[in-house]
C-alpha positions as CSV (number, residue, x, y, z in Angstrom):
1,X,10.7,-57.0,-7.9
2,X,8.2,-53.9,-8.0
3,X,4.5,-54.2,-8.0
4,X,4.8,-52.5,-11.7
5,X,7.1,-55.4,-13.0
6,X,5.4,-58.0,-11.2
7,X,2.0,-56.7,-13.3
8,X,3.9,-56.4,-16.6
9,X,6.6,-58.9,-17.1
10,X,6.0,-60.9,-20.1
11,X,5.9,-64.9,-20.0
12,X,8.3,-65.0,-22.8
13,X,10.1,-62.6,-24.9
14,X,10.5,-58.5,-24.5
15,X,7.9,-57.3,-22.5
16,X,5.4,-55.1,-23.9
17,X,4.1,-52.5,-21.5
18,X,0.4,-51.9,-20.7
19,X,-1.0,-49.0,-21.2
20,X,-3.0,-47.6,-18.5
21,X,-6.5,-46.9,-18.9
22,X,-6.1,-42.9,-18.8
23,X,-4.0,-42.3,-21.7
24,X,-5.5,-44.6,-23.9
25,X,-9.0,-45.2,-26.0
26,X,-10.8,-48.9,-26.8
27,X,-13.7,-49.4,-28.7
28,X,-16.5,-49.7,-26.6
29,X,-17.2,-53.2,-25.0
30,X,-13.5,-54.1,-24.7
31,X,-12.3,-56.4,-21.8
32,X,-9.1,-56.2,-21.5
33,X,-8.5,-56.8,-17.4
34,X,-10.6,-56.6,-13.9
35,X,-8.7,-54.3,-12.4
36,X,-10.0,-51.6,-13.4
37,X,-13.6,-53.0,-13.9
38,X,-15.8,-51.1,-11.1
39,X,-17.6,-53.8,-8.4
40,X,-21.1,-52.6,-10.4
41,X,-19.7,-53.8,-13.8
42,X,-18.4,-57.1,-12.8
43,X,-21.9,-57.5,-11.2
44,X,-23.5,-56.9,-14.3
45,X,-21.6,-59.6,-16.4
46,X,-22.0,-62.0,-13.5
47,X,-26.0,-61.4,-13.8
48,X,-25.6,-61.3,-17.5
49,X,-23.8,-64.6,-17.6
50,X,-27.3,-66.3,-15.4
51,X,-29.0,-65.4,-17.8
52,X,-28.0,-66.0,-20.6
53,X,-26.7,-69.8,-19.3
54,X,-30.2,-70.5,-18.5
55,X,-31.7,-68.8,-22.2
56,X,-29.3,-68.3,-24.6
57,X,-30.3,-65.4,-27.4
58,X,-28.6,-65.1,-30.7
59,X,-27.0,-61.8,-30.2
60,X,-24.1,-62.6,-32.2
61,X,-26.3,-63.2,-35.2
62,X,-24.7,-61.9,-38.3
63,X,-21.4,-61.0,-36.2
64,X,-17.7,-62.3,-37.3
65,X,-15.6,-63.4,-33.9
66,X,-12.4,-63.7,-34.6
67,X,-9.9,-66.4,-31.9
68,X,-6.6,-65.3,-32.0
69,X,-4.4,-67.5,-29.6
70,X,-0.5,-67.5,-29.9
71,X,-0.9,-69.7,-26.8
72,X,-1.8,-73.1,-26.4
73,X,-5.3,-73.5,-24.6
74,X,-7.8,-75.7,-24.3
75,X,-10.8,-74.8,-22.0
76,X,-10.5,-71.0,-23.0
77,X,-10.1,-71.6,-26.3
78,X,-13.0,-74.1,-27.0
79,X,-15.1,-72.4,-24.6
80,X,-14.9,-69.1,-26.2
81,X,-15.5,-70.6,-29.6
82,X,-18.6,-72.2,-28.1
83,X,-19.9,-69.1,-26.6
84,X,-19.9,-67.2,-30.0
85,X,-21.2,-70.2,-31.6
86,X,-24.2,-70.2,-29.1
87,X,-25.1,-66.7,-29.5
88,X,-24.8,-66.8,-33.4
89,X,-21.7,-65.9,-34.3
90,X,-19.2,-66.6,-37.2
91,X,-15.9,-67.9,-35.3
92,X,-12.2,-68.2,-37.3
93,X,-9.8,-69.2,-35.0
94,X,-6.2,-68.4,-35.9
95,X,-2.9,-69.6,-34.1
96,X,0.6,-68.3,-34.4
97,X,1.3,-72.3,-35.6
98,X,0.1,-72.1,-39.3
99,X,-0.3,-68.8,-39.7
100,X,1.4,-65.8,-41.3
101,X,2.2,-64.7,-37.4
102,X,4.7,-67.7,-37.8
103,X,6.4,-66.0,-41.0
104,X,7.0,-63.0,-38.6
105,X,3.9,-60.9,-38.9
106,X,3.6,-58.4,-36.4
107,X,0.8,-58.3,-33.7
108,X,-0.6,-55.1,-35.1
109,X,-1.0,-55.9,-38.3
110,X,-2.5,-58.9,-37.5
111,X,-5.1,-57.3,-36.1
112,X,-5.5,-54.9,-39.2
113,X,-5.7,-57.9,-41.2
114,X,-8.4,-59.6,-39.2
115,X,-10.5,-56.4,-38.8
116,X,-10.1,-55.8,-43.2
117,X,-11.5,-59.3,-43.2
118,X,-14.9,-58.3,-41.2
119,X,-13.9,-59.2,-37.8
120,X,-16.6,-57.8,-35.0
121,X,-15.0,-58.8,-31.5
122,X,-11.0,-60.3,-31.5
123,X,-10.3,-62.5,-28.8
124,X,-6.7,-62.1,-27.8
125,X,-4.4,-64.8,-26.3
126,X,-0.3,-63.9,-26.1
127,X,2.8,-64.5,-24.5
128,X,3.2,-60.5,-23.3
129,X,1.7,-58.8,-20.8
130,X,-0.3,-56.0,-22.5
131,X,-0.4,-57.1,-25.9
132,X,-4.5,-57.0,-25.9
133,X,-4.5,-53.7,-24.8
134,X,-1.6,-52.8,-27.4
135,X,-4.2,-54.1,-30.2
136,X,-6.7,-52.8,-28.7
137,X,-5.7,-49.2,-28.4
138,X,-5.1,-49.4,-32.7
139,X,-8.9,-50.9,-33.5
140,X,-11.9,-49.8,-33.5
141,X,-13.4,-53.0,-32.9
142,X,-14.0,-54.6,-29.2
143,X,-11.1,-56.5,-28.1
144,X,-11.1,-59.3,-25.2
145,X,-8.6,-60.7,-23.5
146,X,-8.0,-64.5,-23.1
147,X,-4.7,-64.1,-21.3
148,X,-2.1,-62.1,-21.4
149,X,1.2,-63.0,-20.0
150,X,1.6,-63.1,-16.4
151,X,-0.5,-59.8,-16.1
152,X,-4.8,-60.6,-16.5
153,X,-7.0,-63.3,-18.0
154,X,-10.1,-61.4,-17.1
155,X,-12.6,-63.7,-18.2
156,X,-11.3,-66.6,-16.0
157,X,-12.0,-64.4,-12.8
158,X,-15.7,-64.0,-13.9
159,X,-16.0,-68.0,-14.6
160,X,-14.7,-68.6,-10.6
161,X,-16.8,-65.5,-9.4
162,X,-19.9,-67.4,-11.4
163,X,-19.0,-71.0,-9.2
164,X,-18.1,-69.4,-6.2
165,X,-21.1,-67.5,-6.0
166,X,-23.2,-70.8,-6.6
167,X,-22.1,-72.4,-3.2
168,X,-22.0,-69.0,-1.0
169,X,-24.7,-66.2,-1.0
170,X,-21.8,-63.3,-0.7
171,X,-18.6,-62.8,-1.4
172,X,-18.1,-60.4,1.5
173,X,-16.1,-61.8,4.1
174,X,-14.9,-65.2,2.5
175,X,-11.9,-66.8,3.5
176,X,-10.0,-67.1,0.1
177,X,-6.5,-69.1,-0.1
178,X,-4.4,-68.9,-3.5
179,X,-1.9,-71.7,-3.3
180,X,1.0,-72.1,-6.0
181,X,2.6,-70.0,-8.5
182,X,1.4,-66.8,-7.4
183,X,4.3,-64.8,-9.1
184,X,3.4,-66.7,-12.9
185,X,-0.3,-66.6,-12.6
186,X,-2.5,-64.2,-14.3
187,X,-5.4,-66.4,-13.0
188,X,-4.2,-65.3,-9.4
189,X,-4.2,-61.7,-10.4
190,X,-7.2,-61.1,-12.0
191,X,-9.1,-63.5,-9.0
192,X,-7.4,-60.7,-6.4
193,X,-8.4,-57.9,-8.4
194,X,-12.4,-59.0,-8.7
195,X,-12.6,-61.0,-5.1
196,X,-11.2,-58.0,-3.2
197,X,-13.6,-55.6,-4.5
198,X,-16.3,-57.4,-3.0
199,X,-14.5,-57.8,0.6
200,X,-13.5,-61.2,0.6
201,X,-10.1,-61.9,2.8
202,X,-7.4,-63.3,0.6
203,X,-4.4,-65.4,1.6
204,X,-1.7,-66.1,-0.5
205,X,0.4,-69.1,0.2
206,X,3.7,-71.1,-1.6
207,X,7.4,-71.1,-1.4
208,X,8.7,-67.6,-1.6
209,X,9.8,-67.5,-4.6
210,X,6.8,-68.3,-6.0
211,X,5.3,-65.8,-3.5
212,X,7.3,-63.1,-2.9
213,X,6.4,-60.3,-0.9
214,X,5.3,-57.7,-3.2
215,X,2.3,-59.9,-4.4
216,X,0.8,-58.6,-1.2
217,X,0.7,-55.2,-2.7
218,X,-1.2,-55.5,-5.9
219,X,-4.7,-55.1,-3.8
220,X,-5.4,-54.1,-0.3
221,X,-5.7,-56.5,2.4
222,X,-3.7,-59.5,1.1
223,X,-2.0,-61.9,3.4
224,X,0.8,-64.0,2.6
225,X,2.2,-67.2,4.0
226,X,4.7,-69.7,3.6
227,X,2.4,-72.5,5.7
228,X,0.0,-74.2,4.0
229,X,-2.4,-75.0,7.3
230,X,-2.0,-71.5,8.3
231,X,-3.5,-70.6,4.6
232,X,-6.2,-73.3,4.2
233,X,-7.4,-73.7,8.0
234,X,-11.4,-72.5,7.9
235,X,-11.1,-71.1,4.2
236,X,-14.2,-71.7,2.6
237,X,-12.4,-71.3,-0.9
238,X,-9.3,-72.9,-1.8
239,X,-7.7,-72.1,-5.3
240,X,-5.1,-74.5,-6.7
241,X,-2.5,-73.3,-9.0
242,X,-0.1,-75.1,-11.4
243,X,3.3,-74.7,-11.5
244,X,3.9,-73.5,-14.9
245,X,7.2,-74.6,-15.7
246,X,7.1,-72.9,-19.4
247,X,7.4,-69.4,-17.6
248,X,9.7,-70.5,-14.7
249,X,13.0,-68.8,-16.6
250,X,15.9,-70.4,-14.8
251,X,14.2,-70.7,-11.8
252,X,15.3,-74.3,-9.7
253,X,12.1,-76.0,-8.0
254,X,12.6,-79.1,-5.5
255,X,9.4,-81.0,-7.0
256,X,9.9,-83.3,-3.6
257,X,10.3,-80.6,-1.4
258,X,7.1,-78.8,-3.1
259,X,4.8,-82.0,-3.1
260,X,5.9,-82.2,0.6
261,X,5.2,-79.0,1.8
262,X,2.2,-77.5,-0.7
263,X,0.1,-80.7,-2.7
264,X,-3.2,-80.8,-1.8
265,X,-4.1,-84.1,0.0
266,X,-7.7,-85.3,1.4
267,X,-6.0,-84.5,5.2
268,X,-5.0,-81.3,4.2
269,X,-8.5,-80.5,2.6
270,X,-9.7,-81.1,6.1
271,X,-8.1,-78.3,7.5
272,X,-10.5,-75.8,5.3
273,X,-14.2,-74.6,7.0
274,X,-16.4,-77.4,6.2
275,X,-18.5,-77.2,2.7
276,X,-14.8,-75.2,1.5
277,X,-14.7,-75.7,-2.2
278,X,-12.0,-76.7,-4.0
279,X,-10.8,-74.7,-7.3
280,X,-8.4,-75.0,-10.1
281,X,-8.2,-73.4,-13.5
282,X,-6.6,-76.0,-14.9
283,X,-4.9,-77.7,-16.5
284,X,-4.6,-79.9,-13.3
285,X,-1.4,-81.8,-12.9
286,X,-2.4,-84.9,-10.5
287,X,0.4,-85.7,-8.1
288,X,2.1,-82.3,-8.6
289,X,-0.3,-79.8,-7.1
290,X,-3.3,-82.1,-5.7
291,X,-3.8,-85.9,-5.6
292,X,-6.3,-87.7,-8.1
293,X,-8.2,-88.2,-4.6
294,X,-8.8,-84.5,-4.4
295,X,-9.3,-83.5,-7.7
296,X,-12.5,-86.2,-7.9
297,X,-13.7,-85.3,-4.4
298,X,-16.9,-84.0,-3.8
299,X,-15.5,-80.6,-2.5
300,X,-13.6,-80.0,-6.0
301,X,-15.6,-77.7,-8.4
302,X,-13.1,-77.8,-11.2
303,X,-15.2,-79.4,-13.7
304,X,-18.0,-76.7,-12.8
305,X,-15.5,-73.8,-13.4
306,X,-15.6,-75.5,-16.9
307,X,-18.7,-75.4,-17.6
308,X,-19.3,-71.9,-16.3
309,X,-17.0,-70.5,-18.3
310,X,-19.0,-71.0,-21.7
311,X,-21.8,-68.6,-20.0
312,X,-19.2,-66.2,-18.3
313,X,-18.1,-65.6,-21.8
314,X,-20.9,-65.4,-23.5
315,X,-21.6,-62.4,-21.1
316,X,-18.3,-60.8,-22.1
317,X,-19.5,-61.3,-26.1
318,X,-23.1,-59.3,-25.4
319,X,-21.0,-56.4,-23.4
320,X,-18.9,-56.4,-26.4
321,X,-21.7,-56.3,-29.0
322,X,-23.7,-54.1,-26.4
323,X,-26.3,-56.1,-26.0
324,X,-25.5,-57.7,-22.7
């Protein structure tokens, strides 16, 4: 598979192509991926997202955020609402479940509809790769992205940028391995897309069909391996992945064979440089992808990638509303 199709292939459904940055307008404040965020601009959300976690300012007062999730979530979801909520926003949350998206409503003009109704900022969540930037590219309101098919979920990246950079003073030079469902995960992309622009060494390890070769060429640098020592030994960051059987599309996977070669066991955690932390953006699947021993083990910074990601997006929200 191309690099293009690995970065646009829908989860579900007929793929909607993204529009590169070049031949399209957003409103201003828009966040629609990291890829083409500069080093400078992620650094300024990452500040922005201290701050405001340590003093939160109402700079959503007055302002109508509207969640629009045709996914299920739980930790984006909540923690987006939460955010808006905290700076002073108005939040509606819509889902395609109950909504006129289920009577066949088209993504556009749900996003007329929401912006007729007052809406500020949309937050998108969907099934297809580049259907934020789709939306986006008809409003004149700021649009975020929460996840978009197997192509970005930007604001995940900033929330394990945020706990990574609470346990190491750079990111330059870091030993960085991405184990799992490299080819499904958008958490995988956008991570390679911020990490590498700040010099950290990235190895990419699973099965190959979870891993296939072409992932090394979606940013400079990559390494990929099939071995999980050879991609854990003296990594200070280790980042877990879930097999996401929803997206897997005919695909056969020896759950054995995988727990075998790739779960992440207390041994195994040895391997990494000592002080390695252990990430996962959930939702964790104990005894698929990790042990309970792991998950609950002092090098395991899962429940701190939570809780970072209500200040991570309540950065993203003040660069929306230019106030950030």
């Amino acid at each position: 598979m191309t690099p293009a199709a690995l970065r646009s292939r829908a989860g579900r459904g007929v793929p909607v192509r993204r529009p590169q940055p070049a031949t399209r307008r957003f409103a201003p404040g828009s966040l629609l991926g990291i890829e083409h965020l500069s080093a400078a601009e992620i650094t300024g959300l990452l500040r922005s997202a201290r701050r405001l976690q340590r003093s939160p300012r109402p700079l959503l007062r007055g302002k109508r955020v509207m969640l629009v999730f045709y996914e299920a979530s739980t930790r984006t979801r909540s923690s987006f609402e939460i955010a808006a909520k905290t700076l002073g926003a108005t939040t509606v949350l819509i889902t395609a479940s109950g909504s006129s998206i289920e009577k066949g409503e088209s993504l556009l003009d749900t996003g007329y509809t929401l912006t007729a109704l007052g809406a500020d900022v949309l937050v998108f969540r969907h099934p297809n790769a580049g259907a934020p930037h789709l939306v986006a590219s008809h409003l004149d309101v700021p649009v975020i992205n929460a996840g978009d098919g197997m192509h970005e979920h930007p604001s995940q990246a900033l929330l394990d940028a945020m706990t990574i950079q609470s346990h190491f003073k750079s990111f330059d030079g870091l030993r960085v391995a991405i184990l799992g469902d490299i080819f499904h995960s958008r958490v995988a992309r956008s991570n390679m897309f911020l990490l590498s622009k700040f010099g950290a060494r990235i190895t990419l390890c699973g099965p190959p069909e979870f891993v296939p070769a072409t992932a090394a060429t979606l940013v400079a640098g990559v390494g990929i391996t099939q071995h999980l020592e050879e991609a854990i030994r003296d990594a200070h960051v280790i980042m877990l992945l879930r097999v996401q059987k929803e997206r897997l599309e005919g695909m056969t996977l020896d759950v054995g064979e995988y727990i075998a070669r790739y779960q992440m066991t207390l041994p195994r955690l040895r391997w990494a440089e000592r002080g390695a932390i252990l990430m996962h953006p959930g939702p964790i699947i104990r005894g698929m992808e990790l042990d309970s021993e792991v998950a609950d083990c002092p090098q395991s910074v899962i429940r701190e990638e939570v809780a970072n990601g209500v200040a991570a997006r309540m950065a993203i929200f003040a660069r929306a509303v230019g106030k950030a």
